[in-house]
C-alpha positions in Angstrom: -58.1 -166.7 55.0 -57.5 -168.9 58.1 -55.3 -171.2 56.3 -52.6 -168.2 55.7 -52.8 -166.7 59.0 -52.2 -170.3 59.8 -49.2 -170.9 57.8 -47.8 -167.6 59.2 -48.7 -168.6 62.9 -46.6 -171.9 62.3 -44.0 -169.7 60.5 -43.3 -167.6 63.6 -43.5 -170.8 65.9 -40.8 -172.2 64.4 -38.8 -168.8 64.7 -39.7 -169.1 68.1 -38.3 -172.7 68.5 -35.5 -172.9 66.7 -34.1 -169.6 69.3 -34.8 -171.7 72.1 -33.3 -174.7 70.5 -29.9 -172.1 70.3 -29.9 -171.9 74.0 -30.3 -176.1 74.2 -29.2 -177.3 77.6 -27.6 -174.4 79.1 -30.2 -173.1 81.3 -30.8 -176.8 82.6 -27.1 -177.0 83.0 -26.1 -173.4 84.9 -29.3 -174.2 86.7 -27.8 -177.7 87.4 -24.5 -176.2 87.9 -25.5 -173.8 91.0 -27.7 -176.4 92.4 -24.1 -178.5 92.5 -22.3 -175.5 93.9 -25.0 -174.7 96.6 -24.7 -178.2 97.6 -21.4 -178.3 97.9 -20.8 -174.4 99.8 -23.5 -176.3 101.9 -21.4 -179.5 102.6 -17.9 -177.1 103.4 -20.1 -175.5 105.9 -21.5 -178.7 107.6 -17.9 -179.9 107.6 -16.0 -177.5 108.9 -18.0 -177.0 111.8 -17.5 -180.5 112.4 -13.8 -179.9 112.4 -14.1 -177.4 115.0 -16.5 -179.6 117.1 -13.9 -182.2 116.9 -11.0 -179.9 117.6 -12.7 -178.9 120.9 -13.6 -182.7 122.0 -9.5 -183.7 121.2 -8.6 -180.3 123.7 -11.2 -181.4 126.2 -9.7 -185.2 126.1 -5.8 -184.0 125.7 -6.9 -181.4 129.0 -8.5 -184.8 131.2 -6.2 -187.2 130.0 -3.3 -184.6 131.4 -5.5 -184.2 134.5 -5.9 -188.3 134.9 -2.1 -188.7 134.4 -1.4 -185.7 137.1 -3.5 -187.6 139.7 -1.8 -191.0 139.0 1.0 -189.9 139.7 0.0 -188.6 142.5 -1.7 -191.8 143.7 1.7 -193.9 142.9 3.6 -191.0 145.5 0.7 -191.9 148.3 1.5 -195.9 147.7 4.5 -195.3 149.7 2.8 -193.5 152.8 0.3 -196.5 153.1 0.2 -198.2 156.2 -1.8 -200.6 155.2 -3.3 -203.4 152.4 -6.8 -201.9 152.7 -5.1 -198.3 151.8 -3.3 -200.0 149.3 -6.2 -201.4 147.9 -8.3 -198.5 147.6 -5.4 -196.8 146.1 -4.6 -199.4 143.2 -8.5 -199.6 142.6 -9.1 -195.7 141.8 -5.6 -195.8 139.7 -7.1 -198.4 138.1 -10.5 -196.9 137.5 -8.6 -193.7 136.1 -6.4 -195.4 133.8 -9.5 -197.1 132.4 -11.3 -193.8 132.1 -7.8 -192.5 130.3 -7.8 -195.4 128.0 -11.4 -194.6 126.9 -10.9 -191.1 126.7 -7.3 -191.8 124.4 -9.7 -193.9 122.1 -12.4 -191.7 121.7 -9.4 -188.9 121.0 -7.7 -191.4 118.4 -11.4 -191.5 116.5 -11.7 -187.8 116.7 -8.3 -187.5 115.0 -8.9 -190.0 112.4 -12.3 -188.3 111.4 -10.9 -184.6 111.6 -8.2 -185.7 109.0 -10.5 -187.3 106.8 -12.7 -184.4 106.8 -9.7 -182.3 106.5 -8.9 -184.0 102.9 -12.7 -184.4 102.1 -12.7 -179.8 102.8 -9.9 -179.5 100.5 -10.8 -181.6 97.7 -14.6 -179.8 97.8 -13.0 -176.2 97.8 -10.3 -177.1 95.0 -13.7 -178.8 93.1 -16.1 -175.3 94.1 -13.3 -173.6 92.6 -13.7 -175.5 89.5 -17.0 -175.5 89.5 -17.2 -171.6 89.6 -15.2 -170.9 87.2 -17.5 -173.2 84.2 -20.5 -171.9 85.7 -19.1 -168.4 85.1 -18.1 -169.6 81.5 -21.7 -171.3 81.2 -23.6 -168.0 82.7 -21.9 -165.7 80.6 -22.7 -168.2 77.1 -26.3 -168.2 78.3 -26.6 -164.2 78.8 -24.5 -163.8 75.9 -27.0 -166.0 73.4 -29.9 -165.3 75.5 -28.7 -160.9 74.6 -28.5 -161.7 70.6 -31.8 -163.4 70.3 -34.0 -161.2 72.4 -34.8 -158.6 70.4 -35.9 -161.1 67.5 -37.7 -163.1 70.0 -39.8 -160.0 71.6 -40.3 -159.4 67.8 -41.8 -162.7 67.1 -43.8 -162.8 70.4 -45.6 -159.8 69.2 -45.9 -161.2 66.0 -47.7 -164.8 67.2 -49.8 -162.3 69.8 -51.2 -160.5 66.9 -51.6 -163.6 64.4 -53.6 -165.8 67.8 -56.1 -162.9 67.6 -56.8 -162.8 64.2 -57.9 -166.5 64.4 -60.9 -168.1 65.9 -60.7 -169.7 68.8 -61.9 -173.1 67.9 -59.2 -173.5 65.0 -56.4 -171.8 67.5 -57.5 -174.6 70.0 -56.8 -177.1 67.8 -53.9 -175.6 66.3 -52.2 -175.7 69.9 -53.0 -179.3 70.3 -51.5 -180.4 67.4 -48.4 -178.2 67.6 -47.7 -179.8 71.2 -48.3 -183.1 70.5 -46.6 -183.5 67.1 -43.1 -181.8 68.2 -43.5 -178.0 66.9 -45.2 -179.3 63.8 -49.2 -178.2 63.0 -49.0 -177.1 59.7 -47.4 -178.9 56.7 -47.6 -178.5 52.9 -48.3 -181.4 51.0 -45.9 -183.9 49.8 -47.6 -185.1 46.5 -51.0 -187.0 47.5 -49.3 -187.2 51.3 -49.6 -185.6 54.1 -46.3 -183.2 54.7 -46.0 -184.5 58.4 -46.7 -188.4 58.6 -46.6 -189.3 54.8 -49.8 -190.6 54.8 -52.1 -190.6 51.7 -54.7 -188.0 51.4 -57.7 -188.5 49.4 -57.9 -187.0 45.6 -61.1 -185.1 46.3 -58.9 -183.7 49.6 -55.6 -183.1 47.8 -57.4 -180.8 45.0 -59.2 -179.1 47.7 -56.6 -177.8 49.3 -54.4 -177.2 46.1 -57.4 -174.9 45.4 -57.6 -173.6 48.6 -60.8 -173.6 49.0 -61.0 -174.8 52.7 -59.4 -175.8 56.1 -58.3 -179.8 55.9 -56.4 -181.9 58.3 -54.5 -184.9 57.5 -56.9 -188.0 58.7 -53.9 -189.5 60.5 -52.0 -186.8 62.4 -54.1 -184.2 62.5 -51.6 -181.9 61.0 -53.4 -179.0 58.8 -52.6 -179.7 55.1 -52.1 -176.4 52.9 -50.5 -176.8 48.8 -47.2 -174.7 49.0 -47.7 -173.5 45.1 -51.4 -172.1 46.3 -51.2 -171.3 49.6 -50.4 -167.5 49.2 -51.7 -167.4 46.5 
């Protein structure tokens, strides 16, 4: 009867659930796990081509502030072959321009430095935390292979179990089957808990409860929806 092939569809379901429930979190978690360590392999990369951007633009600033300081002194030896205040002027004006151009240049140097040494702590605090990281998603991976190895040959098993039991039924009572099972947590099928319903405790009608006692027919409980079966009868 349907109501058998029902009981054994649930049977295998819960087989089927209660493998995945041994893997819980862990795929979620190595798959959360390599996201973290993709984003952080990511970051090094960003980072450290920062640092070398910034080491250039320090070398470029070191090599012109060497250049400005070269040509200032050069300007302070030409003060004394002036002949006159308008020289003298011209001379003091561009020494001032390129000290002002050296100042800027020392700041901008001074911020470069300050940024490649916080990046330079922020690099090695990422590796020392990728190497963590690697090591408990290695520890994580190989728990999830391991579990994921033990159960698959019972899973396969039930898989071609529930295939064969889904065809034996008709499509209609399948359909509904399905609902239920998603929408009351893995549950579809319950036996009878005295005059209540198995799943949600509610009452089920005499006329109902001797019914499927007898098993006589298909009944669902009027509140949940669960199918009802009598455990005592139901392979009977």
């Amino acid at each position: 009867m349907s109501m058998e092939k029902l009981i054994e569809l649930q049977g295998i379901d819960t087989k089927l659930r209660d493998l995945n429930d041994l893997l819980g979190d862990l795929p979620f978690k190595v798959n959360e796990l390599n996201q973290q360590e993709e984003f952080i392999k990511n970051s090094l990369i960003e980072k450290k081509e920062r640092l070398k951007e910034l080491a250039v633009e320090c070398h470029k600033g070191e090599v012109r502030i060497a250049e400005i300081n070269d040509k200032v002194n050069k300007l302070k030896d030409q003060l004394f072959l002036v002949t006159n205040n308008k020289q003298y002027d011209a001379l003091m004006h561009e020494m001032d321009h390129m000290k002002e151009e050296r100042s800027t240049i020392e700041t901008e140097t001074l911020s470069f430095l300050e940024e490649s040494e916080t990046l330079t702590e922020s690099v090695e605090t990422m590796e020392s935390d990728l190497g963590s990281l690697s090591n408990e998603i290695t520890v994580r991976r190989e728990k999830l292979e391991s579990v994921i190895s033990d159960s698959a040959e019972e899973k396969s098993s039930l898989e071609q179990k529930r295939s064969n039991k889904v065809e034996s039924l008709d499509l209609n009572t399948l359909s509904i089957y399905n609902r239920v099972f998603q929408a009351r947590d893995g549950l579809a099928v319950v036996n009878l808990s005295g005059n209540g319903c198995g799943g949600c405790g509610a009452h089920v009608p005499l006329q109902k409860v001797t019914e499927v006692r007898a098993n006589s027919a298909i009944h669902r409980c009027d509140v949940c929806g669960r199918f009802l079966y009598s455990e005592n009868n139901s392979l009977n």
